[in-house]
C-alpha positions as MATLAB code, in Angstrom:
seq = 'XXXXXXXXXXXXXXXXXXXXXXXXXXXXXXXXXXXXXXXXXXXXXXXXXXXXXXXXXXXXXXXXXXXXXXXXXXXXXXXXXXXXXXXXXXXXXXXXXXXXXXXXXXXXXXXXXXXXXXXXXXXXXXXXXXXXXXXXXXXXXXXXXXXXXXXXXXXXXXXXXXXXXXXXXXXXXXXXXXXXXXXXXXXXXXXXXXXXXXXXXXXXXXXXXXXXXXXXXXXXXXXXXXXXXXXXXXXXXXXXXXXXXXXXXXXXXXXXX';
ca = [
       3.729  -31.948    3.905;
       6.815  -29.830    2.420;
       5.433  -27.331   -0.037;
       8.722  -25.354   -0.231;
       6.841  -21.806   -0.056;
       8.606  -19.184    1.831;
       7.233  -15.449    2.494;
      10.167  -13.153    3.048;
       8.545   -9.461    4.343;
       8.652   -5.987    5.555;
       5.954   -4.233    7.218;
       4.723   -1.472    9.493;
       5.302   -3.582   12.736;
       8.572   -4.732   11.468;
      10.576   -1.739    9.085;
      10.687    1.291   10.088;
       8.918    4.108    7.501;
      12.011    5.260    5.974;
      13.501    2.042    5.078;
       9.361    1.070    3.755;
      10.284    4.035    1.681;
      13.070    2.416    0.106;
      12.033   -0.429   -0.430;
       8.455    0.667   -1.900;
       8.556   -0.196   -5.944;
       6.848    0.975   -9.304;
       5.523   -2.002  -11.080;
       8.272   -2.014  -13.311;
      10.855   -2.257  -10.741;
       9.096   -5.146   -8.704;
       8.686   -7.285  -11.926;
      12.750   -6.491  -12.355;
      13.552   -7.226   -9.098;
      11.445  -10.716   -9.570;
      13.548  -11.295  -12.905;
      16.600  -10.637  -11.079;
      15.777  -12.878   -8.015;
      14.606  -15.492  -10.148;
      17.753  -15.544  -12.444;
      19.806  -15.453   -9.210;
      18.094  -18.142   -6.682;
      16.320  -20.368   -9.038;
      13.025  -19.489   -8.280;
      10.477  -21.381   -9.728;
       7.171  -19.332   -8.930;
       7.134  -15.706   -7.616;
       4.653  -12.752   -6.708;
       6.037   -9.734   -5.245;
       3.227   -7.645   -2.934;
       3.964   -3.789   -2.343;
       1.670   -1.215   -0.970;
       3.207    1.734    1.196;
       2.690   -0.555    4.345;
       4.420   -3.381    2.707;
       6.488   -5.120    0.881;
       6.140   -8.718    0.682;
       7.404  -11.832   -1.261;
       5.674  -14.667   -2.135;
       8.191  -17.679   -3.510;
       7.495  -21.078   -4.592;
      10.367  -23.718   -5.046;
      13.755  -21.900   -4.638;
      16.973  -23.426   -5.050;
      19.602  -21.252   -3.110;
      19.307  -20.858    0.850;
      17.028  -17.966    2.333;
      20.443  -16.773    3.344;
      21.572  -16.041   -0.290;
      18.011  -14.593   -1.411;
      18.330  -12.142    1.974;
      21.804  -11.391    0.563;
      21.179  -10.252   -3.404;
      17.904   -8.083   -1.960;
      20.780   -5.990    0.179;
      23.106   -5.569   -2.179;
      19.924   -4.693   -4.781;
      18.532   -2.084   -2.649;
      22.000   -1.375   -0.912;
      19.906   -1.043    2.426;
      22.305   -2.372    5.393;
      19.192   -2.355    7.910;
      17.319   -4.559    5.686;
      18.273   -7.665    7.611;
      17.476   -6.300   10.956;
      13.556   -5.792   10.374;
      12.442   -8.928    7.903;
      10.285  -11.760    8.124;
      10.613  -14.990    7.183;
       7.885  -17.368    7.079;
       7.444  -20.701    5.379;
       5.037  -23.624    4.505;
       1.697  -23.662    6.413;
       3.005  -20.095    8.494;
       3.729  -18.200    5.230;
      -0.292  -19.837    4.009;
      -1.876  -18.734    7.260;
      -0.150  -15.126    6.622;
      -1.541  -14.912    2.822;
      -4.876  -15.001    4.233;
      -4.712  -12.503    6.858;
      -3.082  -10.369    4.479;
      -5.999  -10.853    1.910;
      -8.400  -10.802    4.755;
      -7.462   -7.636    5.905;
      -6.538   -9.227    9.275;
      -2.928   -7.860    9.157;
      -3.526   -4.441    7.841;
      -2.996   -0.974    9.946;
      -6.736   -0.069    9.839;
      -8.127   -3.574   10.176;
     -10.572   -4.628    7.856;
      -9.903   -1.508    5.238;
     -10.751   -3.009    1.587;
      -7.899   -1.642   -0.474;
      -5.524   -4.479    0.693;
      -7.893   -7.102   -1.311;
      -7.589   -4.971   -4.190;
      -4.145   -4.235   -4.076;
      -3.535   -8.543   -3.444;
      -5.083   -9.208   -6.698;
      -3.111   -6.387   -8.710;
      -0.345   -7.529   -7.623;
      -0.991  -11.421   -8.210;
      -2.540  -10.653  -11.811;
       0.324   -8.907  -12.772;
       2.848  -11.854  -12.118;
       0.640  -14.058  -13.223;
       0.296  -12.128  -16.669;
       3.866  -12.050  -16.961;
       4.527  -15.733  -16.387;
       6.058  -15.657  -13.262;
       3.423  -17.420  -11.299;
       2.568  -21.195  -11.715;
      -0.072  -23.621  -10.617;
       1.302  -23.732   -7.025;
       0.609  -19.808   -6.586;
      -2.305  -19.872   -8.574;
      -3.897  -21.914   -6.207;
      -2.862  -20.191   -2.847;
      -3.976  -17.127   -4.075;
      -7.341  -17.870   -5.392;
      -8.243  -19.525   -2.357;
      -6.748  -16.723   -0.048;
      -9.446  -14.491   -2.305;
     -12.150  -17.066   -1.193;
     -10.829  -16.771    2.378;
     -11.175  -13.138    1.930;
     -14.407  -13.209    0.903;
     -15.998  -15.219    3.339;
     -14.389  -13.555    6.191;
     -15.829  -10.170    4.675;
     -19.279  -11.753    4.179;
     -19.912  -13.894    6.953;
     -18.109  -11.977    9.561;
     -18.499   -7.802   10.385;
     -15.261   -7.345    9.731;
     -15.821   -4.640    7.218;
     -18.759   -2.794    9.081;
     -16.656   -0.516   10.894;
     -13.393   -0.932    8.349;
     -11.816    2.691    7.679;
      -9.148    3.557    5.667;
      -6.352    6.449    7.003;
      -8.189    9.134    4.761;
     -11.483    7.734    6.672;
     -10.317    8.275    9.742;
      -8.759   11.554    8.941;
     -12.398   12.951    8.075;
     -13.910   11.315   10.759;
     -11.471   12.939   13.153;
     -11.954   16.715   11.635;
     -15.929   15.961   11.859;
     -15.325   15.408   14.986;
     -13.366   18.579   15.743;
     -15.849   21.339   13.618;
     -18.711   21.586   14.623;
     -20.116   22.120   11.186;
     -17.463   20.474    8.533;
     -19.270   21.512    5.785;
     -18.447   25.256    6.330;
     -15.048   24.368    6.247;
     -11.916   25.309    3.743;
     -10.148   21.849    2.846;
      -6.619   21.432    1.368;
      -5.495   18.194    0.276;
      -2.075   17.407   -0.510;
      -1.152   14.462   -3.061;
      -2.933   13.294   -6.276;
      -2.788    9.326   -5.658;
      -4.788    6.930   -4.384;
      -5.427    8.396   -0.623;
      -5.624   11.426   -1.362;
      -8.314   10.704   -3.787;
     -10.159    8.643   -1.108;
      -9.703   11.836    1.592;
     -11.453   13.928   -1.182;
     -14.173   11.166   -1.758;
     -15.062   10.972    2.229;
     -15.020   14.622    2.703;
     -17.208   15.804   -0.142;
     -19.523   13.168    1.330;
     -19.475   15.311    4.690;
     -21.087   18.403    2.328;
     -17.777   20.197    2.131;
     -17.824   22.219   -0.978;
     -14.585   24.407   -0.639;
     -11.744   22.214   -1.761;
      -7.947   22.420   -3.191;
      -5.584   20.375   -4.462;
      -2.079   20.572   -5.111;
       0.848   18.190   -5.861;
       4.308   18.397   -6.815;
       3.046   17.311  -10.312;
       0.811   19.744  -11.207;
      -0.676   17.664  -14.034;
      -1.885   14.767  -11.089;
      -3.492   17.421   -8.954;
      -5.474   19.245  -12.411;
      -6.848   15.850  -12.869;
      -7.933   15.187   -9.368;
      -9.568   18.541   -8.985;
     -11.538   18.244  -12.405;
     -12.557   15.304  -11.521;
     -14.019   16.513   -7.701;
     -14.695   20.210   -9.103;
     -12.007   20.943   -6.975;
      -9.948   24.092   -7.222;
      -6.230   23.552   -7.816;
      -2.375   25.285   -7.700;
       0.870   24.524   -8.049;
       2.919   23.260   -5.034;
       5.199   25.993   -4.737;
       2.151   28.174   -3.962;
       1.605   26.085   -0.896;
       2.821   27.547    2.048;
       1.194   31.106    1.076;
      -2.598   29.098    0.670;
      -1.785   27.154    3.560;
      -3.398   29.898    5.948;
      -6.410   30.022    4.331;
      -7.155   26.261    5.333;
      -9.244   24.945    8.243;
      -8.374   21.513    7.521;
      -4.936   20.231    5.850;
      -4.928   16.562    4.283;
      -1.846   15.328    3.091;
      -0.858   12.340    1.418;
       2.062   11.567   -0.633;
       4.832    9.858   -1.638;
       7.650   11.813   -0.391;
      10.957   10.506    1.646;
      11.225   13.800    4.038;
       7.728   15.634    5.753;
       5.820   17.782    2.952;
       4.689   20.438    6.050;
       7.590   21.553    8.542;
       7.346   24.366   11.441;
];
């Protein structure tokens, strides 16, 4: 049974970091780049998936050959490495990947919740924008299902960590009492404020934050009672830190010898 669905991807087995990097896009720029492959290819239905692991692209009933699509992403991102680290699945293989995407199957930390989440952001927003139809509609409500039921009838999620899980777990393991401990955690979004979640569950009560926009970090540490400074301060407060978290956005490495 041809259902003309393709998945075109790049991930952390397959891309390399620094071309993930590129390719990683605010919500404004994916629903653009949807427009603009849609316009281009004849796409009928279309939800674009990216997280900082990866970057993935549904696509129901297109017109032009894979070849073509593969071609206007390059010249859009103007990324010549592009080709060399996709993946290209389609009918019933592109299906079986949706679910272990949802499913948490094909994550880095295996059975880590976010990637649920993230799936359903990312569907609700095409969806709200009318770029989705009945055929996506129904692959990705039942890869939710999927989801579901492998999370509730399987342990799957009993030992699931995220990286800022296993980050605390790892300095827990290395103090012998975390909880006397000075903590610095670089980054305001969405890891970061997990780290800062895990670790004040530890007992740790001397925490900072900083980020490169101050504004993100204030709000993180008001909302942790978390002290906070500006990033340029950073390498002079590094010393006074036991344990160093840090998670951000940036291309090139935040701490360097």
């Amino acid at each position: 049974n041809k259902m003309n669905f393709t998945l075109l991807g790049w991930n952390f087995r397959s891309t390399p970091l620094e071309v993930r990097d590129r390719i990683s896009l605010t919500e404004n720029e994916q629903l653009e780049l949807v427009h603009h492959i849609k316009a281009s290819c004849g796409i009928q239905e279309s939800v674009l998936l990216s997280t900082c692991n990866r970057t993935e692209l549904f696509l129901y009933n297109m017109e032009r050959p894979e070849e073509e699509l593969l071609e206007v992403l390059q010249n859009y991102w103007g990324i010549p490495e592009l080709l060399q680290s996709h993946y290209l699945l389609r009918e019933e293989k592109a299906l079986h990947h949706l679910f272990r995407v949802a499913s948490s199957l094909d994550s880095m930390v295996v059975g880590e919740p976010q990637i649920l989440g993230q799936l359903k952001e990312a569907f609700g927003r095409f969806h709200e924008n009318r770029l989705t139809g009945r055929f996506l509609y129904a692959m990705f409500t039942r890869a939710f299902s999927v989801a579901k039921r492998v999370r509730t009838e399987t342990s799957i999620g009993d030992n699931a960590v995220s990286i800022s899980y296993a980050a605390v777990e790892l300095a827990k393991r290395i103090f012998e009492d975390i909880r006397q401990q000075k903590v610095l955690v670089i980054g305001a979004g969405e890891m970061a404020e997990l780290a800062i979640l895990h670790l004040l569950r530890t007992g740790i009560h001397q925490l900072k934050v900083t980020n490169r926009t101050f504004s993100n970090a204030a709000k993180l540490a008001e909302q942790f009672q978390a002290s906070v400074f500006p990033f340029e301060k950073l390498y002079s407060e590094l010393p006074d830190a036991d344990i160093v978290i840090s998670s951000t956005g940036a291309r090139e490495p935040i701490l360097t010898p």
